[in-house]
C-alpha positions in Angstrom: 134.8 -109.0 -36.6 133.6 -106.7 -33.8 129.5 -106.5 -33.2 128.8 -110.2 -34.2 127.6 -112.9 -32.7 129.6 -115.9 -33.8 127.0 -119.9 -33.7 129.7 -122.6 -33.4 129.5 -124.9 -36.3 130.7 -128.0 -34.2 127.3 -128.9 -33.4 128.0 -127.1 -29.9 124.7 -125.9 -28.9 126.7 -122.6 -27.2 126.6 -119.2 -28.7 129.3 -116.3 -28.0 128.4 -112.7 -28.2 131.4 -110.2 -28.2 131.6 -107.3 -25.9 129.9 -104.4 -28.2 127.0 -106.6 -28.8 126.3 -107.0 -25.3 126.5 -103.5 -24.5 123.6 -103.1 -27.2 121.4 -106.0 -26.1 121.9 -104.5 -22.8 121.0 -101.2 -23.7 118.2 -101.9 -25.3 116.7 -103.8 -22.6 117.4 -100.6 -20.6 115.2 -98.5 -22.7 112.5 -101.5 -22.7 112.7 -101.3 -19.1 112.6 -97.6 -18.5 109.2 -97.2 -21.1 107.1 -99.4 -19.1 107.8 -97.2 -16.1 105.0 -94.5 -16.3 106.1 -90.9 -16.1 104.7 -88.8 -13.7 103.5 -85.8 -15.2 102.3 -82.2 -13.4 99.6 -80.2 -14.4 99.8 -76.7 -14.1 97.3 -74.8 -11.6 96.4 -71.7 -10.8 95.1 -70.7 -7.1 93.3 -67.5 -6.3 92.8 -65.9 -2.5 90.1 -63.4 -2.4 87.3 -62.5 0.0 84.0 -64.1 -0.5 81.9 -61.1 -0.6 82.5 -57.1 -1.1 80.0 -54.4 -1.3 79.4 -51.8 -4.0 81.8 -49.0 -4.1 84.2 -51.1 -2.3 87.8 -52.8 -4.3 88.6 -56.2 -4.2 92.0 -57.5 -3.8 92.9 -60.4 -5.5 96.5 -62.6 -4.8 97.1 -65.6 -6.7 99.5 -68.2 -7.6 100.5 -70.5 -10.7 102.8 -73.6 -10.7 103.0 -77.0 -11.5 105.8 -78.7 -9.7 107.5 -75.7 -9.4 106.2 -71.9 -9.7 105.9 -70.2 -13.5 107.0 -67.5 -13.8 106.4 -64.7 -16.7 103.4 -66.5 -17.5 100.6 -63.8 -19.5 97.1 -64.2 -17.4 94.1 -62.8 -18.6 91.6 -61.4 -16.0 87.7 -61.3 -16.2 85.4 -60.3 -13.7 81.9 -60.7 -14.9 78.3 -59.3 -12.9 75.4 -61.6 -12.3 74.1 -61.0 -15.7 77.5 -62.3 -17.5 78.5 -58.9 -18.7 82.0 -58.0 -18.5 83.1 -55.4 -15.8 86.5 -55.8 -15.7 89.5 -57.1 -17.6 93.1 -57.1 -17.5 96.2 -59.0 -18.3 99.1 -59.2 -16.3 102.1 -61.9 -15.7 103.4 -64.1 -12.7 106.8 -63.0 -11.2 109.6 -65.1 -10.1 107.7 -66.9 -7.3 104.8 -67.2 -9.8 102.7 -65.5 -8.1 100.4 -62.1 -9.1 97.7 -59.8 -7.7 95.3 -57.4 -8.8 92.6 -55.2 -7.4 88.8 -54.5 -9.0 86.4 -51.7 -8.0 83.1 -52.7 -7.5 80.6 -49.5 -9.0 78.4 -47.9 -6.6 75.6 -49.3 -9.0 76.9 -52.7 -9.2 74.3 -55.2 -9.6 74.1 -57.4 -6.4 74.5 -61.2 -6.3 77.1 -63.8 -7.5 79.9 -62.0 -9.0 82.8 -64.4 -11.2 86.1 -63.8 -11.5 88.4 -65.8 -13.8 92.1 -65.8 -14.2 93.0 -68.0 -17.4 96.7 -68.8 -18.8 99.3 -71.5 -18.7 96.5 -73.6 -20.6 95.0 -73.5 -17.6 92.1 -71.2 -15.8 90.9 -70.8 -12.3 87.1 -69.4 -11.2 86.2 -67.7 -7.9 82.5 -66.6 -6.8 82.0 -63.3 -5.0 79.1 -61.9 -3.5 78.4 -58.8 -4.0 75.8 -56.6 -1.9 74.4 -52.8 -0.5 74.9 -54.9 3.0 78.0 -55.9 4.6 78.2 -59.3 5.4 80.3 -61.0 8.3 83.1 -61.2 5.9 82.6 -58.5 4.2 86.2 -56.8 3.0 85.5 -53.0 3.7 89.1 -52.2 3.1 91.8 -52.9 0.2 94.3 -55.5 1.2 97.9 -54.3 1.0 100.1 -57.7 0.1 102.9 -56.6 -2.5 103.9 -59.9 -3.9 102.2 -59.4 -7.5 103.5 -59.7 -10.5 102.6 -56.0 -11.3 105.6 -54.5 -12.3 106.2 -50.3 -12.5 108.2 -51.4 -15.7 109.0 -48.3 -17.8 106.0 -48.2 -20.4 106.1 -45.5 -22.7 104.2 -43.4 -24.6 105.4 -41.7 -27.6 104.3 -39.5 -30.1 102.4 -40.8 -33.3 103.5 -40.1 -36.9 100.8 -38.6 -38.8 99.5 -41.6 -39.8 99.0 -43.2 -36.6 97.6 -40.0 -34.5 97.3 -39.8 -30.8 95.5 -37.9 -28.3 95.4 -34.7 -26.5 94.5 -34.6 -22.9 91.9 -32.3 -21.0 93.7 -29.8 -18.5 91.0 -28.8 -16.3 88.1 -30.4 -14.3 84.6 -29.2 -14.4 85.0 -26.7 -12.0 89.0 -25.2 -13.2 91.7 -25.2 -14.8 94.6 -26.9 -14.7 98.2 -24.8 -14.3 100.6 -25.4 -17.0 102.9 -27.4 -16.8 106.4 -27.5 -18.0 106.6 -28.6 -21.5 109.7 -31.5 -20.5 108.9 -32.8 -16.8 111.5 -35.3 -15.8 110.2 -37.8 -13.7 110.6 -41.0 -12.2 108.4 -43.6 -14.0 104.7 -43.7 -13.6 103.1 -46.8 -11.6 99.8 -47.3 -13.2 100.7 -50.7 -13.3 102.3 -51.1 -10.0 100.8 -52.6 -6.9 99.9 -50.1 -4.1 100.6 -50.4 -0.7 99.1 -47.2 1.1 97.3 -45.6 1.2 94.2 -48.1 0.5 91.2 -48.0 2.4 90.6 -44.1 2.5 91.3 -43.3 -1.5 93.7 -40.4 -0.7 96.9 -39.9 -1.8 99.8 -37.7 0.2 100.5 -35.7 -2.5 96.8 -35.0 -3.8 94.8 -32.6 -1.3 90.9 -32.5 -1.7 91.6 -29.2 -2.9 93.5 -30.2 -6.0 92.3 -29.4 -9.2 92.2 -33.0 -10.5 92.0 -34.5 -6.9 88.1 -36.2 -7.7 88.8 -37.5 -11.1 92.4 -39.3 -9.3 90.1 -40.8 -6.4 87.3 -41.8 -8.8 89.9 -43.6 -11.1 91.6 -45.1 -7.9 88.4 -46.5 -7.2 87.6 -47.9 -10.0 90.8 -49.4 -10.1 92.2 -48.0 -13.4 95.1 -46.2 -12.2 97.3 -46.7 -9.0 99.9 -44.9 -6.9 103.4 -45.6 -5.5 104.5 -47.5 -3.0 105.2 -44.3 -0.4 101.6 -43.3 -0.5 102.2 -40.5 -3.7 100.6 -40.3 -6.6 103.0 -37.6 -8.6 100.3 -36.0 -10.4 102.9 -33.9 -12.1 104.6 -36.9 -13.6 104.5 -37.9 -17.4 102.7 -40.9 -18.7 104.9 -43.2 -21.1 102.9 -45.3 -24.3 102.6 -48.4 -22.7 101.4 -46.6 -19.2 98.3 -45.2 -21.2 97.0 -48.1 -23.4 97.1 -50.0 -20.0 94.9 -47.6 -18.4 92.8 -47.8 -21.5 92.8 -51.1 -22.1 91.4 -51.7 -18.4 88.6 -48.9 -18.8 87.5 -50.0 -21.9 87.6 -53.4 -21.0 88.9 -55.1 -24.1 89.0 -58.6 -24.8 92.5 -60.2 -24.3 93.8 -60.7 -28.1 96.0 -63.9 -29.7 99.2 -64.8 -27.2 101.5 -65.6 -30.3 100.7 -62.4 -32.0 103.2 -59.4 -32.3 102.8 -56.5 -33.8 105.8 -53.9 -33.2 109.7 -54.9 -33.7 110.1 -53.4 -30.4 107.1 -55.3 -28.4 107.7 -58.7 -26.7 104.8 -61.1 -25.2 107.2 -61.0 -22.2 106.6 -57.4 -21.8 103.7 -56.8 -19.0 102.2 -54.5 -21.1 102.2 -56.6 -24.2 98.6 -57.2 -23.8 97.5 -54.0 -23.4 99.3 -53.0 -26.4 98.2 -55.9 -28.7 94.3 -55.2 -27.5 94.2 -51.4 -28.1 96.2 -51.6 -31.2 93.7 -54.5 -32.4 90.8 -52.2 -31.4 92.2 -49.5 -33.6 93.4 -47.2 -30.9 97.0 -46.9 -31.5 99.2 -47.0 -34.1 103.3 -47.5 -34.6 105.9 -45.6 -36.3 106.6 -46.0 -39.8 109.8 -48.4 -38.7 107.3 -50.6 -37.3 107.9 -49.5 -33.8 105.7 -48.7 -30.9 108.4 -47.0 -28.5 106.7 -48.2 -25.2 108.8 -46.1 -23.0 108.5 -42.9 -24.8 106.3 -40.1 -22.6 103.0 -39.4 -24.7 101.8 -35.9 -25.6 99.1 -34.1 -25.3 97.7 -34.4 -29.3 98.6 -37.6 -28.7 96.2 -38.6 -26.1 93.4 -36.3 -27.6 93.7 -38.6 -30.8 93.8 -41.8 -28.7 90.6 -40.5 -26.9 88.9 -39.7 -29.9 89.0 -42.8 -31.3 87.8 -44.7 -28.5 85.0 -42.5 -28.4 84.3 -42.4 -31.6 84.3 -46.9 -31.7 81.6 -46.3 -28.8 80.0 -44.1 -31.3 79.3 -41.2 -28.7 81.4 -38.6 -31.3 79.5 -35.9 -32.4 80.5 -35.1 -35.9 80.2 -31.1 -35.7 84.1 -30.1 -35.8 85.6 -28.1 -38.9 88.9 -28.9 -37.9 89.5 -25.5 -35.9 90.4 -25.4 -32.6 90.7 -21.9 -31.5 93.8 -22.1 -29.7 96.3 -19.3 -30.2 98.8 -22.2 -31.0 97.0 -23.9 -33.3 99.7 -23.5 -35.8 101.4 -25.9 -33.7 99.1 -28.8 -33.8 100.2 -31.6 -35.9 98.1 -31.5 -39.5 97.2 -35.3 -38.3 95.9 -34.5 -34.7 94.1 -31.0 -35.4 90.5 -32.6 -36.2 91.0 -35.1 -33.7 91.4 -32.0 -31.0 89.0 -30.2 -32.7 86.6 -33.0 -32.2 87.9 -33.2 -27.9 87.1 -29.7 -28.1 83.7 -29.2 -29.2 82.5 -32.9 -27.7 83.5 -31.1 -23.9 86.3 -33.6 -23.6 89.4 -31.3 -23.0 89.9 -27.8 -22.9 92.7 -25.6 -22.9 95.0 -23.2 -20.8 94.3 -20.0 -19.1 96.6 -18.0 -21.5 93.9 -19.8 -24.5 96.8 -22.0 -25.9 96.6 -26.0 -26.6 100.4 -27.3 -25.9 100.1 -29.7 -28.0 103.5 -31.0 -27.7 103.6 -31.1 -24.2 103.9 -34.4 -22.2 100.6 -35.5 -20.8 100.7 -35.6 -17.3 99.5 -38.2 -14.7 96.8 -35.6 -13.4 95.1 -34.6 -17.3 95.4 -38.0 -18.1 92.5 -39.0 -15.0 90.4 -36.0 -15.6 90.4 -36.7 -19.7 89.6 -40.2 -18.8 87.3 -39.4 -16.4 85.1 -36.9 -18.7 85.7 -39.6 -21.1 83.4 -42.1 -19.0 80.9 -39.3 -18.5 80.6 -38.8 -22.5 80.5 -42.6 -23.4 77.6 -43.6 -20.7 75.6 -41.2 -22.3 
């Protein structure tokens, strides 16, 4: 019989051992062998390269890497950069590309407190810490002027921003800036997509834009946002302040100004939402904050192009989680159109109205279902910062 080892019974003191048994002894001394030979494992690290000081008003460029043995890529990071005192002054999540590496850029506020600044990238199951000093006097290694390196893993990616059924509301935007107001714009402007979450080349140091004259209606809300480093431009130096802003373009911006804690890796909350989207964070944070809402399907439609009710409701709400709304509206909003406001938005614009966040057109009309663009989305945002510090 095969796989038996036959004794002799002729008191030889030999023993045979067919040819499938040996294979097994064999083999099993194999595996004996090969588990006493410890296994070299690789832990996963992340490196940051970053100035070691910056002053206030100035924006810090920050390129970094993740591997192990070899790069990771599509990895989620979660950013914080944290003043002297511990308080958070900026977050953000983003993801490692193909070479795993990523980048990101931080303004520093003209009133920035001065000392040790920390930033922390975290992710992988692993983090990484970097000091900076900050101060009102450069240093000898001062960085006066953002760095241009374009091997992030900030991708344009086609966000989205859609309309909200009535049940999840959304948000208007403001059309003018303190001093005018803004020309209407078409109600459907095609566009190529918007890079708020694309890494800028040029122009860096000077704040301007190619496209955005000092004479532009919104041209100081765009450089104060640039600044601050909520919004960026394209790669030739534009900005496209006429473009539309998709879903998943705003709750990035908003999700950086407000600063909100990154939210559970594993959790998904839209059919249509993956955690290897590179706005999945933003989404999941606002969402958890009570920002945005889906569609009855259970869908967020990233890449959909937000309107203006929309982005007033959005607004609203964060303003209101701040607790800096004042309660005086009636739901009227004195806009010839106002027939044409969604039942669900019309307080919510009412409420933009009379707390000075947006206004409307020249002609006394609202729009509500026109798509935002890139330009009343900074000055909304912008008068939204004003209202909340106060």
């Amino acid at each position: 019989m095969e796989g038996v080892i036959n004794v002799r019974s002729d008191n030889e003191s030999s023993i045979s051992i067919n040819k499938p048994c040996r294979r097994a002894l064999f083999t099993m001394l194999l595996l004996s062998i090969l588990l006493l030979i410890p296994v070299k494992t690789f832990a996963a690290t992340i490196t940051l390269d970053m100035a070691d000081s910056a002053l206030v008003g100035s924006t810090v460029q920050v390129n970094g890497r993740i591997n192990d043995s070899t790069p990771l890529a599509g990895v989620s990071l979660g950013i914080t950069v944290q003043d002297p005192n511990g308080a958070n002054v900026f977050v953000d999540q983003i993801r490692s590309d193909a070479a795993g590496l990523f980048n990101f850029q931080f303004g520093i506020p003209l009133d920035g407190t001065e000392g040790t600044w920390q930033v922390l990238v975290a992710g992988g199951n692993v983090s990484a810490k970097k000091s900076l000093i900050i101060s009102k006097i450069a240093t000898t290694s001062q960085p006066n002027q953002l760095a241009t390196n374009t091997t992030g893993s900030y991708s344009s990616g086609s966000s989205s921003s859609s309309s909200y059924s009535s049940s999840s509301g959304s948000a208007s935007t403001s059309t003018s800036s303190s001093s005018s107001i803004a020309a209407k714009p078409a109600a459907n402007t095609n566009s190529d997509q918007l890079a708020w979450n694309q890494s800028l080349v040029s122009p860096a140091a000077s704040l301007s834009f190619s496209d955005v004259i000092p004479s532009y209606w919104a041209s100081e809300s765009i450089r104060e946002l640039f600044r601050l480093g909520y919004i960026k431009g394209y790669p030739d130096g534009t900005f496209k302040p006429g473009n539309p802003i998709s879903r998943a373009e705003l709750v990035t911006v908003m999700n950086k100004v407000l600063k909100l804690a990154p939210t559970d890796q594993n959790s998904v909350s839209f059919k249509d939402i993956s955690t290897r989207d590179w706005f999945y964070n933003s989404v999941q944070n606002t969402f958890n904050a009570g920002l945005v809402k889906g569609y009855g399907n259970n869908s967020f439609a990233p890449d959909k192009s937000i309107n203006r009710e929309e982005l007033a409701s959005i607004l609203i709400r964060a303003l209101d989680s701040a607790s800096s709304v004042k309660q005086d509206s009636a739901g009227k909003t004195g806009f010839v159109d106002d027939a044409a406001i969604s039942p669900w938005a019309r307080d919510a614009i009412a409420l933009a109205v009379s707390n000075g966040l947006i206004k409307g057109y020249q002609d006394n009309t609202f729009s509500p279902k026109n798509q935002a663009t890139r330009a009343e989305v900074c000055v909304v945002i912008g008068k939204f910062l004003s209202i909340s510090r106060k």
